[in-house]
C-alpha positions, 0 to 999 in steps of 0.5 A: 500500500503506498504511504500517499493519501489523497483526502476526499468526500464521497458526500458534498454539494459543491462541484467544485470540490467534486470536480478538484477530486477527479482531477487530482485522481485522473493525474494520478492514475494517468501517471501510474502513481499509487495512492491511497483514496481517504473518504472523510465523509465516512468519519469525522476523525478522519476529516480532524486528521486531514484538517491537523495534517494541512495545518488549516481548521478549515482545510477542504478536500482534495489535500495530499499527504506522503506519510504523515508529510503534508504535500498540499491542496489541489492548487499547488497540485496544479501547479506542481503539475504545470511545472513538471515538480509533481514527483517532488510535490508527491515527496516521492523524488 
């Protein structure tokens, strides 16, 4: 099983939110990364864990973590991506 999580929700109203998840995933996916998909919806302690991680209280999904290492939200992921950094970005470099 590989130490990358990506925090998501099978449970919200926002397309947005719904639309950043499937990107963050089809990249991943498309590039063979291993990842292990969190669903926060299914336990509050498991969006308390995603919150502490990104060192925000209100911190949404998609957020990305290598171990217990805080990569980042779905805007840095883009980023990372545009500039060709997502191995170092995934802390897998």
């Amino acid at each position: 099983m590989s130490a990358l999580r990506v925090y998501s929700t099978s449970v919200t109203g926002s397309r947005e939110i719904k639309s950043q998840q499937s990107e963050v995933t089809r990249i991943l996916d498309g590039k063979r990364i291993q990842y292990q998909l969190v669903d926060i919806s299914q336990d509050n302690a498991l969006r308390d864990e995603m919150r502490a991680l990104a060192g925000n209280p209100k911190a949404t999904p998609p957020q990305i973590v290598n171990g217990d290492q805080y990569c980042g939200d779905y805007e840095l992921f883009v980023e990372a991506v545009e500039q060709n950094t997502l191995q170092e970005f995934l802390k897998l470099a």
